[in-house]
PDB file of the backbone (N, CA, C, O) and the ligand in Angstrom, with CONECT records:
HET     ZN  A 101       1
ATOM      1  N   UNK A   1      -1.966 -32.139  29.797  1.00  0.00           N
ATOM      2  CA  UNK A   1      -3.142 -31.304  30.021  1.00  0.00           C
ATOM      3  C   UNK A   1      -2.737 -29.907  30.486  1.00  0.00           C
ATOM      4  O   UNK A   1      -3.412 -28.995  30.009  1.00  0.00           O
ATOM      5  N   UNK A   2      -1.642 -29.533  31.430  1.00  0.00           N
ATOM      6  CA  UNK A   2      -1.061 -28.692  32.044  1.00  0.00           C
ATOM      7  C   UNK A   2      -1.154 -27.841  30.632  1.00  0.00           C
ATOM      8  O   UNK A   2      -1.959 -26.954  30.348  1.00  0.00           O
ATOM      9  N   UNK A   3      -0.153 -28.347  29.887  1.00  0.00           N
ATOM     10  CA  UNK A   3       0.547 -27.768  28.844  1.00  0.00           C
ATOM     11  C   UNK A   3      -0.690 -26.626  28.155  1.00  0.00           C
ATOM     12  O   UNK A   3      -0.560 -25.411  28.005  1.00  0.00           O
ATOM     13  N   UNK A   4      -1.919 -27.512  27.808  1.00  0.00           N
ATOM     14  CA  UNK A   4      -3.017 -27.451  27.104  1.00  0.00           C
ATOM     15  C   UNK A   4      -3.627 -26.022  27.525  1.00  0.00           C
ATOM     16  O   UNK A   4      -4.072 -25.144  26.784  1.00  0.00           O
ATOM     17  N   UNK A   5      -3.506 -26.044  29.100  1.00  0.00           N
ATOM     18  CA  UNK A   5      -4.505 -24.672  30.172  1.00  0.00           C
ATOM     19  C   UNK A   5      -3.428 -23.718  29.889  1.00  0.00           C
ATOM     20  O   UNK A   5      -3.729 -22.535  29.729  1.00  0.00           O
ATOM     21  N   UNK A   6      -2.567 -23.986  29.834  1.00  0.00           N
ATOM     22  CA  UNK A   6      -1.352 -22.859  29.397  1.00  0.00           C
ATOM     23  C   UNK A   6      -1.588 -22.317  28.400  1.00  0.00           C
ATOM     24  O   UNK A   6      -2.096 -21.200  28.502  1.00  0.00           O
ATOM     25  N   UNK A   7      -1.362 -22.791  27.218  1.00  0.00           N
ATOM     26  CA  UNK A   7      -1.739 -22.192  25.860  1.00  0.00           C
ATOM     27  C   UNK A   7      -3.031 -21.457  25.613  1.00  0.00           C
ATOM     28  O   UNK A   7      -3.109 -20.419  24.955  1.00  0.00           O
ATOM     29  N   UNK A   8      -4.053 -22.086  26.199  1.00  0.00           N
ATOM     30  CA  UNK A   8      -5.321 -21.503  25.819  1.00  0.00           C
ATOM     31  C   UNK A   8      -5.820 -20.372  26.974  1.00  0.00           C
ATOM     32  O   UNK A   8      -6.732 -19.551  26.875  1.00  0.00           O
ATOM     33  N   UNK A   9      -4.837 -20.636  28.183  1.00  0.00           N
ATOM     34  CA  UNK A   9      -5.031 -19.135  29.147  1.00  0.00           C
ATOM     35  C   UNK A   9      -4.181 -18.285  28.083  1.00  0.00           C
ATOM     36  O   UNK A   9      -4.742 -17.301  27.601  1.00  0.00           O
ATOM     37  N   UNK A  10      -2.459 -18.682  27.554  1.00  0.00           N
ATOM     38  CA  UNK A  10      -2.416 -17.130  27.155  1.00  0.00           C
ATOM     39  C   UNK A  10      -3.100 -16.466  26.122  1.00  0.00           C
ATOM     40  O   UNK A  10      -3.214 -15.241  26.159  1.00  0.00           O
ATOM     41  N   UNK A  11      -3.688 -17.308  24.971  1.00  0.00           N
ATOM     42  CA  UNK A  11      -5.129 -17.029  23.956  1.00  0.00           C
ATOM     43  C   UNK A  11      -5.903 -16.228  24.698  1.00  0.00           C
ATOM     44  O   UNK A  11      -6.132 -15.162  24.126  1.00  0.00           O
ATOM     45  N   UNK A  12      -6.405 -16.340  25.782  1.00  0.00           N
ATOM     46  CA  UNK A  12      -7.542 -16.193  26.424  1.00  0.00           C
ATOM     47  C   UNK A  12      -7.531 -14.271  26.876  1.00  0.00           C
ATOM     48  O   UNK A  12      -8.275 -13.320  26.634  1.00  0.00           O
ATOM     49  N   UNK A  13      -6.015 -14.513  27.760  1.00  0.00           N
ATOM     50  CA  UNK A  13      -5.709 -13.112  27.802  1.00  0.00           C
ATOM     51  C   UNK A  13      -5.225 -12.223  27.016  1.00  0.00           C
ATOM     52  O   UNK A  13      -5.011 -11.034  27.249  1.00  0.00           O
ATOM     53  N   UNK A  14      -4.942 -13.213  25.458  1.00  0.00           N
ATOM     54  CA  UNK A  14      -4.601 -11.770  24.875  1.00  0.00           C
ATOM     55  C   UNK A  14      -5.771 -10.965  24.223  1.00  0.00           C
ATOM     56  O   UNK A  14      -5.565  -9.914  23.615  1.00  0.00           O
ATOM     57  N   UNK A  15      -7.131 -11.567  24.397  1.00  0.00           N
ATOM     58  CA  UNK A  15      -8.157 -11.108  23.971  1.00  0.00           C
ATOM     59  C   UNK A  15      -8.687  -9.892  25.009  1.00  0.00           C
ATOM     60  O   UNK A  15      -8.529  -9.779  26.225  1.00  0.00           O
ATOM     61  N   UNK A  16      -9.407  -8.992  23.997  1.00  0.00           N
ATOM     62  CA  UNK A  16      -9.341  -7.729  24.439  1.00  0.00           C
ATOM     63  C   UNK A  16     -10.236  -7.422  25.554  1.00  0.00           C
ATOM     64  O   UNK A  16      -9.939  -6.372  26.124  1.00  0.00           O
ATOM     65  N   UNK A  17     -11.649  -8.289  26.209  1.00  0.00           N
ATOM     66  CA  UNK A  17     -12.222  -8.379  26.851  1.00  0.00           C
ATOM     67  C   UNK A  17     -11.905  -8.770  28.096  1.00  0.00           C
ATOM     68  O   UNK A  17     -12.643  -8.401  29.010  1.00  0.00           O
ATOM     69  N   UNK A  18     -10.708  -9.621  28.396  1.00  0.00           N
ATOM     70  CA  UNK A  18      -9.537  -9.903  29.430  1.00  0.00           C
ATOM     71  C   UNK A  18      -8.601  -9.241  29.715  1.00  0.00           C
ATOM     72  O   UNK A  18      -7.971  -9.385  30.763  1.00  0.00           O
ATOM     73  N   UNK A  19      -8.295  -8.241  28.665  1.00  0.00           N
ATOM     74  CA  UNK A  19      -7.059  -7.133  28.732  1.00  0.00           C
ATOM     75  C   UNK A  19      -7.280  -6.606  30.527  1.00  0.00           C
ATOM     76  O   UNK A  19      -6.165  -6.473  31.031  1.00  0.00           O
ATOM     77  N   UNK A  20      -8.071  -6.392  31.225  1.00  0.00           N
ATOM     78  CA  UNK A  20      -8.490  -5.982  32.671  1.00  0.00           C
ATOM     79  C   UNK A  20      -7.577  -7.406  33.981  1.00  0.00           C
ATOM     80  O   UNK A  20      -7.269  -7.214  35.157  1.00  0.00           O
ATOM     81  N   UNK A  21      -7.405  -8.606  33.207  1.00  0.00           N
ATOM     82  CA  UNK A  21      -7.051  -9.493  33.922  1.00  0.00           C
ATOM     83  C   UNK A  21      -5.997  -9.340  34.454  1.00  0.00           C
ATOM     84  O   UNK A  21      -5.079  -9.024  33.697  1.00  0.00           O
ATOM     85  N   UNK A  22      -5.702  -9.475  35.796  1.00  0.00           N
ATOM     86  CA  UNK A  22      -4.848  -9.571  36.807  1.00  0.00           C
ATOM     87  C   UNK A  22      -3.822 -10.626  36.103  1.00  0.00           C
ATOM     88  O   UNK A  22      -4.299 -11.742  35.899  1.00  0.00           O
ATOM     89  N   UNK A  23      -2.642 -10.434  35.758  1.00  0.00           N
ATOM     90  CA  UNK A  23      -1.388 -11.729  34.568  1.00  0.00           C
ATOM     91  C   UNK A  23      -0.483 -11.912  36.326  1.00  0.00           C
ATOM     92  O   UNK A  23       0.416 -12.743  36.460  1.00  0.00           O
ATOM     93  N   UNK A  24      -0.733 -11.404  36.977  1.00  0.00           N
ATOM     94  CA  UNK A  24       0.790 -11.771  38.258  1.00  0.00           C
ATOM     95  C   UNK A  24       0.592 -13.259  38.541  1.00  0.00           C
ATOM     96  O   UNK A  24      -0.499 -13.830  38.548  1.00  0.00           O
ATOM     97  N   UNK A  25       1.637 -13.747  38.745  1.00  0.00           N
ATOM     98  CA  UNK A  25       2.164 -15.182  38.661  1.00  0.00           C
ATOM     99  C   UNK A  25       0.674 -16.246  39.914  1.00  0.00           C
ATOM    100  O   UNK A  25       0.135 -17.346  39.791  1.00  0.00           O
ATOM    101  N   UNK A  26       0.567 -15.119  40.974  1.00  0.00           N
ATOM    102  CA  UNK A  26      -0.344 -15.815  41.942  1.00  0.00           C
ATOM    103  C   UNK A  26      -2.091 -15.900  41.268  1.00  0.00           C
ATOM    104  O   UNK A  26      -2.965 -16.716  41.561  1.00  0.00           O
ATOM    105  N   UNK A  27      -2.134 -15.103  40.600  1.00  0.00           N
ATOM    106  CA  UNK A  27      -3.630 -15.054  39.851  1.00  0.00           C
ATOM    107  C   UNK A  27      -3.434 -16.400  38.815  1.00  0.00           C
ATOM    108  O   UNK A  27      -4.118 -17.415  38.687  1.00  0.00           O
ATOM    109  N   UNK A  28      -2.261 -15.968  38.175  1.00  0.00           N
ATOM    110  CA  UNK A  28      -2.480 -17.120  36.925  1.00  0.00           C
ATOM    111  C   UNK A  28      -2.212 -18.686  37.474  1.00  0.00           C
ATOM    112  O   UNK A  28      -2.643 -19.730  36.983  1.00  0.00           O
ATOM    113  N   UNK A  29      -1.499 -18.536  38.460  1.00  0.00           N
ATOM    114  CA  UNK A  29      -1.281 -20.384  39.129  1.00  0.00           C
ATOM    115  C   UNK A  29      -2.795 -20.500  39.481  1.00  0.00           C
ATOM    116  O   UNK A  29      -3.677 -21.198  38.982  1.00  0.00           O
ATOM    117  N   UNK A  30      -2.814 -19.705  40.373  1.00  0.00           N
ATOM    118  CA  UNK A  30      -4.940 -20.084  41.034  1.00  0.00           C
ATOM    119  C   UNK A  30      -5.579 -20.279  39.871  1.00  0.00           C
ATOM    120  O   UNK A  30      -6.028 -21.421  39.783  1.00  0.00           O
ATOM    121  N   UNK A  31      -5.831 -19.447  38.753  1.00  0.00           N
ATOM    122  CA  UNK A  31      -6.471 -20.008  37.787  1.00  0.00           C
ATOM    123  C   UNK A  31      -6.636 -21.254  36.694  1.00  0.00           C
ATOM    124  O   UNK A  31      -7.511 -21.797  36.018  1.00  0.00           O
ATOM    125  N   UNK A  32      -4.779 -21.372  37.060  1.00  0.00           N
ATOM    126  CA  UNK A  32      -4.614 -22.701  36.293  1.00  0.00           C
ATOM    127  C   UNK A  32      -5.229 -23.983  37.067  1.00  0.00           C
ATOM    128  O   UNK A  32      -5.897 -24.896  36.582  1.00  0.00           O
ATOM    129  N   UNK A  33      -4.807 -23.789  38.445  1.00  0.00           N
ATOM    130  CA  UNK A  33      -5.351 -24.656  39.432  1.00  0.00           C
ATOM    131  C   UNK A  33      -6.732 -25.011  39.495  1.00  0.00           C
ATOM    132  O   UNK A  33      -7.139 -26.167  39.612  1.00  0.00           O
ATOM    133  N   UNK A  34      -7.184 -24.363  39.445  1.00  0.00           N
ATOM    134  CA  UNK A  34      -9.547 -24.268  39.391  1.00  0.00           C
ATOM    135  C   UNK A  34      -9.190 -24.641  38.362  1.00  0.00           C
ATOM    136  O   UNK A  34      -8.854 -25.771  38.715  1.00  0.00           O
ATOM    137  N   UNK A  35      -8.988 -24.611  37.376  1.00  0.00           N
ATOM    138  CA  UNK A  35      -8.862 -25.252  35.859  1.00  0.00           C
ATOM    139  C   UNK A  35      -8.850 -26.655  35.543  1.00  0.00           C
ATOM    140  O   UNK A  35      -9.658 -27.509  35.177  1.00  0.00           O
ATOM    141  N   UNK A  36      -7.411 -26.553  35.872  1.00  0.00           N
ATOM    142  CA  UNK A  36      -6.981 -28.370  36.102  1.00  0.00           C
ATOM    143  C   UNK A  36      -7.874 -28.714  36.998  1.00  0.00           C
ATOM    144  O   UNK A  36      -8.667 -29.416  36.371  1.00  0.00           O
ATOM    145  N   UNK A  37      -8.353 -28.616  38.488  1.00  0.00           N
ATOM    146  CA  UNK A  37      -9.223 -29.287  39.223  1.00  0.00           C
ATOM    147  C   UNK A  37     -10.518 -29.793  38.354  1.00  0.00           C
ATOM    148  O   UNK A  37     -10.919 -30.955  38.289  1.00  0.00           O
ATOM    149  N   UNK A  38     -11.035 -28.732  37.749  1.00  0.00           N
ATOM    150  CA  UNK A  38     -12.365 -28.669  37.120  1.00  0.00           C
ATOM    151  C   UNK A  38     -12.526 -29.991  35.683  1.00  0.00           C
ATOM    152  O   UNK A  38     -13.215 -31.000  35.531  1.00  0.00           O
ATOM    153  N   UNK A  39     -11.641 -29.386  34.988  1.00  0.00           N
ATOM    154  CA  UNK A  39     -11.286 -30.334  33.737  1.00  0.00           C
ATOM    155  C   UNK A  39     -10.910 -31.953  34.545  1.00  0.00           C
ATOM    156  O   UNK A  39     -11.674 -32.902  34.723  1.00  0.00           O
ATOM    157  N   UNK A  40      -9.771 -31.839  34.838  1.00  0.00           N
ATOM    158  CA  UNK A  40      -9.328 -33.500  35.498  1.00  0.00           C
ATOM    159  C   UNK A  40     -10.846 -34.856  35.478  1.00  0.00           C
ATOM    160  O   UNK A  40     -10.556 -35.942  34.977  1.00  0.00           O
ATOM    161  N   UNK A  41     -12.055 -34.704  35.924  1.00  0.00           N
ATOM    162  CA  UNK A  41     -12.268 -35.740  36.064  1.00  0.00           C
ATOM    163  C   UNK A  41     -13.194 -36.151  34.876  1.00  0.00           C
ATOM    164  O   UNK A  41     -13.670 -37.280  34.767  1.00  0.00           O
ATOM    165  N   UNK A  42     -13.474 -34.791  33.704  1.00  0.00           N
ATOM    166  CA  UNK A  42     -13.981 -34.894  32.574  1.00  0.00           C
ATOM    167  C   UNK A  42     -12.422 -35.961  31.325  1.00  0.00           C
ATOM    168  O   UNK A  42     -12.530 -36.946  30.595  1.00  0.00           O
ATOM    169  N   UNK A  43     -11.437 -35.236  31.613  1.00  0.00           N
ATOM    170  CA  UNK A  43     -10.370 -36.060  30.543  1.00  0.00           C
ATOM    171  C   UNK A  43      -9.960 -37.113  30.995  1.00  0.00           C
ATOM    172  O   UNK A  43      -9.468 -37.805  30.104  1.00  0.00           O
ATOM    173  N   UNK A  44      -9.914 -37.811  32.497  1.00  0.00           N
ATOM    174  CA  UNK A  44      -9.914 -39.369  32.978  1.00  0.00           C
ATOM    175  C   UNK A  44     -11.602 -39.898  32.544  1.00  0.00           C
ATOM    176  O   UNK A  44     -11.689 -41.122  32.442  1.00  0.00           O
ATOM    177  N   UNK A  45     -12.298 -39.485  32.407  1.00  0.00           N
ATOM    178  CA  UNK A  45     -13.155 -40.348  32.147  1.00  0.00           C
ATOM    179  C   UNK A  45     -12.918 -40.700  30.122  1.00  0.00           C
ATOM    180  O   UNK A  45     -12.967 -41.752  29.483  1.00  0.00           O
ATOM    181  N   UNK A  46     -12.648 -39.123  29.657  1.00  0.00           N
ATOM    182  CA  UNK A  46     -12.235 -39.709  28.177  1.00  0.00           C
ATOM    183  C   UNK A  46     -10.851 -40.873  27.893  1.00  0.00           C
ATOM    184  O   UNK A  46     -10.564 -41.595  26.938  1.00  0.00           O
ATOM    185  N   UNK A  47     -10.439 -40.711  28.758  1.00  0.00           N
ATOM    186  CA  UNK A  47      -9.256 -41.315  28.401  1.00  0.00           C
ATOM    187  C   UNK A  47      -9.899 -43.271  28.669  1.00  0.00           C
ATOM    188  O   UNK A  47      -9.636 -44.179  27.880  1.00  0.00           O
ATOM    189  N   UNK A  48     -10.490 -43.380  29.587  1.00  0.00           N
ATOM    190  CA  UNK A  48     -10.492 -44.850  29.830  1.00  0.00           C
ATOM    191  C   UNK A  48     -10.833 -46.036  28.611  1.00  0.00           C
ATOM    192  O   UNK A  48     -11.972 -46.240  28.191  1.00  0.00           O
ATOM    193  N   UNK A  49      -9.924 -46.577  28.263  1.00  0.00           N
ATOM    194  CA  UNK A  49     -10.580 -47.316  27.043  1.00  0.00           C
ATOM    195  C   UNK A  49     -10.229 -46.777  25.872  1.00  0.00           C
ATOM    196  O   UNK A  49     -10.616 -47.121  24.755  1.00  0.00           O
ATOM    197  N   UNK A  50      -9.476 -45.909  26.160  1.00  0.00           N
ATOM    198  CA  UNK A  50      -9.193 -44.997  24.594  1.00  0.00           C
ATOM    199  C   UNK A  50      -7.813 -45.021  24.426  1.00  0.00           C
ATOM    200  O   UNK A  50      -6.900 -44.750  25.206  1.00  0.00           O
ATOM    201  N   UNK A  51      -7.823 -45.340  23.437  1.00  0.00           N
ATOM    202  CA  UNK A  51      -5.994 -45.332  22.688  1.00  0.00           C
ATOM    203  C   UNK A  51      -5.546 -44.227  22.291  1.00  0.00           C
ATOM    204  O   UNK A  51      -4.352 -44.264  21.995  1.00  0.00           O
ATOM    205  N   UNK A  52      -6.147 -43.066  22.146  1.00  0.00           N
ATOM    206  CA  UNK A  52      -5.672 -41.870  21.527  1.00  0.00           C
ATOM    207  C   UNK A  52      -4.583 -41.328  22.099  1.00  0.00           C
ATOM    208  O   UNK A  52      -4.276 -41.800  23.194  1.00  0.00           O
ATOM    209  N   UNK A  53      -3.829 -40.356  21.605  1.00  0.00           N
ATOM    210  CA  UNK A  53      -2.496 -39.698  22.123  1.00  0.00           C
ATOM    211  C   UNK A  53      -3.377 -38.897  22.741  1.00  0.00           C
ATOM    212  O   UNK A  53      -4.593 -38.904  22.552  1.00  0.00           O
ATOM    213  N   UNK A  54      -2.463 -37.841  23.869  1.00  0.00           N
ATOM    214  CA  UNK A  54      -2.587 -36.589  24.525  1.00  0.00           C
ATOM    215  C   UNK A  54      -3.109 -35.456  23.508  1.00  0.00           C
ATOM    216  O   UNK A  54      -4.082 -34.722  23.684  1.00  0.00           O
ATOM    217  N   UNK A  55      -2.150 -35.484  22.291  1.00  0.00           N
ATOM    218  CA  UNK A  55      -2.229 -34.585  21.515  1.00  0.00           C
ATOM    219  C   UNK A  55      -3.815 -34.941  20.573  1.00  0.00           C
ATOM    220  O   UNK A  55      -4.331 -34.056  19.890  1.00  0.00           O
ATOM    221  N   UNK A  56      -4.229 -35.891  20.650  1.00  0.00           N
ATOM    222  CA  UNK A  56      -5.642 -36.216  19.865  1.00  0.00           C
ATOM    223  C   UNK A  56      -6.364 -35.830  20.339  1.00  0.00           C
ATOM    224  O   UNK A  56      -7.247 -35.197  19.762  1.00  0.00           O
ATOM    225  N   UNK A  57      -6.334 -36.040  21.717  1.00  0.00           N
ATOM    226  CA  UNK A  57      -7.406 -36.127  22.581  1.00  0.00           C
ATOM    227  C   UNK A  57      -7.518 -34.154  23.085  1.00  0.00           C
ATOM    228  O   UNK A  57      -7.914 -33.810  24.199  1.00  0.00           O
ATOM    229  N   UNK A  58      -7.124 -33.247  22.107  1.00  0.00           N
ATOM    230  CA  UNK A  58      -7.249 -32.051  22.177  1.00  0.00           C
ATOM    231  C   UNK A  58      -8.113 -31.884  20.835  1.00  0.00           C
ATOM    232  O   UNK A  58      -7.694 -31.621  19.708  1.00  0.00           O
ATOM    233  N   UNK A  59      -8.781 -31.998  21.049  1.00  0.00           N
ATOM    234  CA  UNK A  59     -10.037 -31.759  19.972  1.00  0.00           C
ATOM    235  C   UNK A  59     -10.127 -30.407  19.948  1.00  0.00           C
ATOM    236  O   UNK A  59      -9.742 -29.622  20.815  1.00  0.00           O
ATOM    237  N   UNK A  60     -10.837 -30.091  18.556  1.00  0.00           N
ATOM    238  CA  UNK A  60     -11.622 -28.316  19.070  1.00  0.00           C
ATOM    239  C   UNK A  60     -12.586 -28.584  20.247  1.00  0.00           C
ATOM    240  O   UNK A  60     -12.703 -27.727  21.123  1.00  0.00           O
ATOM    241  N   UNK A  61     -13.397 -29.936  20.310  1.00  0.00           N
ATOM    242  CA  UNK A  61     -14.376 -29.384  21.480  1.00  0.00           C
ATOM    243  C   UNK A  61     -13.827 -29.348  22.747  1.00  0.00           C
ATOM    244  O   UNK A  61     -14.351 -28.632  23.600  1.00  0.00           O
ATOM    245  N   UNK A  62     -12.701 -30.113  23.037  1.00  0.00           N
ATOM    246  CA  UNK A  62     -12.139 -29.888  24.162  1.00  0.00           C
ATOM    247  C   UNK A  62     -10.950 -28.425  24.846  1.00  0.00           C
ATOM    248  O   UNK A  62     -10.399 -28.131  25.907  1.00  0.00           O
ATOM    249  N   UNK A  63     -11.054 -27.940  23.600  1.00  0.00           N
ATOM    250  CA  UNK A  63     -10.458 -26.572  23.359  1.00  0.00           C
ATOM    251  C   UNK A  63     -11.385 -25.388  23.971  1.00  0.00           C
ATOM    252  O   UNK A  63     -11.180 -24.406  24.686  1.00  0.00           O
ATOM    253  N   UNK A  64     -12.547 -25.994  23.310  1.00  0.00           N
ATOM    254  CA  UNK A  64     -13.731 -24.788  23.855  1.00  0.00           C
ATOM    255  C   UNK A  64     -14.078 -25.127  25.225  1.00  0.00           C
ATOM    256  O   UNK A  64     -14.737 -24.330  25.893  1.00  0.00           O
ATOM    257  N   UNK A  65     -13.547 -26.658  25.885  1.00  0.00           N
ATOM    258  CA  UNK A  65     -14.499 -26.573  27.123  1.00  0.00           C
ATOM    259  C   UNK A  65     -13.023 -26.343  28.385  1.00  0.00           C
ATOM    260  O   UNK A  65     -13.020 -26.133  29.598  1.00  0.00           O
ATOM    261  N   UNK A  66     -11.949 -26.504  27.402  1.00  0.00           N
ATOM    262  CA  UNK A  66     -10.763 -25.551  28.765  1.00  0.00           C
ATOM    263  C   UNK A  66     -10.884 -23.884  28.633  1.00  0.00           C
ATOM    264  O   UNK A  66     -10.595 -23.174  29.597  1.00  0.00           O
ATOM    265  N   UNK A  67     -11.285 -23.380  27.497  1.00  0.00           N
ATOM    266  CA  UNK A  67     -11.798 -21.926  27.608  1.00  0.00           C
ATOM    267  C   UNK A  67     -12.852 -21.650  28.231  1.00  0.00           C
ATOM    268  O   UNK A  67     -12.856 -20.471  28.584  1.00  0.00           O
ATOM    269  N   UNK A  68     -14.018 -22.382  28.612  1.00  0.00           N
ATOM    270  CA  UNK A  68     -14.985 -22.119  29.056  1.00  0.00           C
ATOM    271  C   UNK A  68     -14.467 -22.540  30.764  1.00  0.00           C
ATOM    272  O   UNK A  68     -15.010 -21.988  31.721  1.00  0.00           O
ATOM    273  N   UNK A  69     -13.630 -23.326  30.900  1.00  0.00           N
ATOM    274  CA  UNK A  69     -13.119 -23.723  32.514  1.00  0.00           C
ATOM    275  C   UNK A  69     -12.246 -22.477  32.885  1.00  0.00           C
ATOM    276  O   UNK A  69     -12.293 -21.921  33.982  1.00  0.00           O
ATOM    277  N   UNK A  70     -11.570 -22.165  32.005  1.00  0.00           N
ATOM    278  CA  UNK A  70     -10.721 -20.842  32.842  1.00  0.00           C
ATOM    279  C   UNK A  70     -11.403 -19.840  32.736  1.00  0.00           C
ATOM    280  O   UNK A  70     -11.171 -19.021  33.625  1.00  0.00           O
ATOM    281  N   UNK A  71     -12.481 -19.424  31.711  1.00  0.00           N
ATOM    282  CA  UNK A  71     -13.292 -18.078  31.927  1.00  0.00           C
ATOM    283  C   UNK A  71     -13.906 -18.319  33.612  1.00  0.00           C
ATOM    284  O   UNK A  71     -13.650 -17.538  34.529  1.00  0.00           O
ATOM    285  N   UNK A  72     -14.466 -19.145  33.705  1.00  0.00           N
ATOM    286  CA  UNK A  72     -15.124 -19.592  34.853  1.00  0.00           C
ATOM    287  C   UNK A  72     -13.980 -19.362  36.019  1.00  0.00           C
ATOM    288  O   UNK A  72     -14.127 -18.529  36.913  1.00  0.00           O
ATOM    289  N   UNK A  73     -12.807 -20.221  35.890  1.00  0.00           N
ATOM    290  CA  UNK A  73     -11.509 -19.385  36.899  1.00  0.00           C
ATOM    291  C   UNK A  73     -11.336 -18.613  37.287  1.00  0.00           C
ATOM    292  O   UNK A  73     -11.442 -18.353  38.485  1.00  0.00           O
ATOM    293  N   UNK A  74     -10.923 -17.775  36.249  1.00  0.00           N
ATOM    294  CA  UNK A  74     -10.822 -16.254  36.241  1.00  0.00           C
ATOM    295  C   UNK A  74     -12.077 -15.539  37.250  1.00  0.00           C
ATOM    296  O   UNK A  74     -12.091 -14.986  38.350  1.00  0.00           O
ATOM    297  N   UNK A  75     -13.217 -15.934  36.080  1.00  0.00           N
ATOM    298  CA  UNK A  75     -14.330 -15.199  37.285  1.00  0.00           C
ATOM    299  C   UNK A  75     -14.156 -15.702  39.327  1.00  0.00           C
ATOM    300  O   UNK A  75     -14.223 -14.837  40.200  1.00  0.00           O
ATOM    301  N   UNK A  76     -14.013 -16.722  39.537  1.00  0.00           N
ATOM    302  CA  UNK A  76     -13.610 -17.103  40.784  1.00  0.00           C
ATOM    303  C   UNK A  76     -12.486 -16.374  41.255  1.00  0.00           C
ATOM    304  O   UNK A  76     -12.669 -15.688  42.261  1.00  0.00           O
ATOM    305  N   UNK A  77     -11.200 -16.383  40.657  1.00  0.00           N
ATOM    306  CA  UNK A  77     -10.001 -15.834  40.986  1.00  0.00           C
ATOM    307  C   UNK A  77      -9.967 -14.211  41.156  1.00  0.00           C
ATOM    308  O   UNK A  77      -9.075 -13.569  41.711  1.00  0.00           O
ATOM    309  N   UNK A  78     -11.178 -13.689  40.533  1.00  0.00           N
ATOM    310  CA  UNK A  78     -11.263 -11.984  40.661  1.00  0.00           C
ATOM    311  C   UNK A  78     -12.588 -11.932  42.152  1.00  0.00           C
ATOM    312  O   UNK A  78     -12.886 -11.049  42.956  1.00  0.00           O
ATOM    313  N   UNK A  79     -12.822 -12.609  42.048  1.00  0.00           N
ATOM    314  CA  UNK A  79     -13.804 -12.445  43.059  1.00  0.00           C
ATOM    315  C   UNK A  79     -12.993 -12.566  44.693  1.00  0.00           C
ATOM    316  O   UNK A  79     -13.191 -11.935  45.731  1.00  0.00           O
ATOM    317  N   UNK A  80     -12.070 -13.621  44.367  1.00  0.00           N
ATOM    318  CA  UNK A  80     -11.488 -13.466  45.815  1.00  0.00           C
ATOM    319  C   UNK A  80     -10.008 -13.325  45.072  1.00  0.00           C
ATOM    320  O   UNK A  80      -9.536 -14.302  44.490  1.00  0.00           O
ATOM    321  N   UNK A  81      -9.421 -12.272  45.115  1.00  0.00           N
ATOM    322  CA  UNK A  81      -8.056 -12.039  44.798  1.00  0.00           C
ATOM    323  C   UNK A  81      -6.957 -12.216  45.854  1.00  0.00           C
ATOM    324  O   UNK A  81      -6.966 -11.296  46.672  1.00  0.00           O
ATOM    325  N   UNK A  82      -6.081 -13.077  46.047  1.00  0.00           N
ATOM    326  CA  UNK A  82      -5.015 -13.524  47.027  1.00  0.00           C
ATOM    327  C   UNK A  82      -3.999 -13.010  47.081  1.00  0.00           C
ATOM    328  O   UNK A  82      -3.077 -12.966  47.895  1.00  0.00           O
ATOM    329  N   UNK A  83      -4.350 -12.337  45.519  1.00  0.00           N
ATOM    330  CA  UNK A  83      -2.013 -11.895  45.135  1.00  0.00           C
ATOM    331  C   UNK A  83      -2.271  -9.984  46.152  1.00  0.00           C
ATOM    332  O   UNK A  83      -3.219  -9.301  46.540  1.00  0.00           O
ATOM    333  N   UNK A  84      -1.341  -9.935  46.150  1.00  0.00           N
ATOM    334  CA  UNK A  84      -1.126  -8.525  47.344  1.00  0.00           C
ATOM    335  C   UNK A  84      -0.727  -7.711  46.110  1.00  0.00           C
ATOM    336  O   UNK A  84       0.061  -8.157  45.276  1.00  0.00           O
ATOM    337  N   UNK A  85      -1.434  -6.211  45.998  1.00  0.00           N
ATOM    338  CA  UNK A  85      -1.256  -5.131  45.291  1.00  0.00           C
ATOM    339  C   UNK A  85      -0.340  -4.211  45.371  1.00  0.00           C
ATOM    340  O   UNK A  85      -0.170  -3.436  46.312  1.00  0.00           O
ATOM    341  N   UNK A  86       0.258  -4.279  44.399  1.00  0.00           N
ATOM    342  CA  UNK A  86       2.169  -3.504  44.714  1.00  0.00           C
ATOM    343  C   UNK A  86       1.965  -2.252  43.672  1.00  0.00           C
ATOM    344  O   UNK A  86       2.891  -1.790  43.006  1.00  0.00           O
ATOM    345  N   UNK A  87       0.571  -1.757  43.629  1.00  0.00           N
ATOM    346  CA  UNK A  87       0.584  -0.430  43.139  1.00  0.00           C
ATOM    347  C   UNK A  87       0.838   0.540  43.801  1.00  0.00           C
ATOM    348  O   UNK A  87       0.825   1.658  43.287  1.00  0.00           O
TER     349      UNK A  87
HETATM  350 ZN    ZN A 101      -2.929 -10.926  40.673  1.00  0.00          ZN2+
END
C-alpha cells in the first residue's frame, strides 16, 4: 500500500495545480502518513475474504480514492506546516 501512496503522491505533484506544494522530506512523510492512516481501514476491510494480490487489489477506483486521500493530506499538511523554512 506504502508503495501505492508513493507513486500516486509523485503523479499528484507533478501536476501543475500542486506545483505550489511544499516536496521537503517532512511535508511529504506527514502526508504519506494522513494517507496511510486514512486509507488503512478502507483496504483491511477489502481485503477480508478476498484472494486477490496487492497488485489487483489496485484498481482504477482505488487509484482515485488514494488521490482523493492525499489531496485531502496535503490540504491538512499546509494548514499546519511542521517542516522549518530554510529560505
Ligand atoms: Zn515542507
Amino acid at each position: 500500500m506504502e508503495d501505492v501512496v508513493d507513486l500516486v503522491l509523485k503523479r499528484i505533484l507533478m501536476e501543475d495545480k500542486y506545483g505550489n506544494q511544499c516536496v521537503c522530506e517532512q511535508c511529504t512523510n506527514d502526508i504519506k502518513a494522513i494517507a496511510l492512516n486514512n486509507l488503512k481501514p478502507r483496504y483491511i476491510a477489502t481485503e477480508k475474504g478476498s484472494v486477490l494480490s496487492k497488485a489487483n487489489m489496485f484498481t482504477v477506483q482505488s487509484e482515485i480514492d488514494v488521490t482523493k486521500v492525499l489531496v485531502e493530506a496535503m490540504e491538512k499538511v499546509n494548514k499546519l506546516p511542521k517542516h522549518r523554512v530554510m529560505e
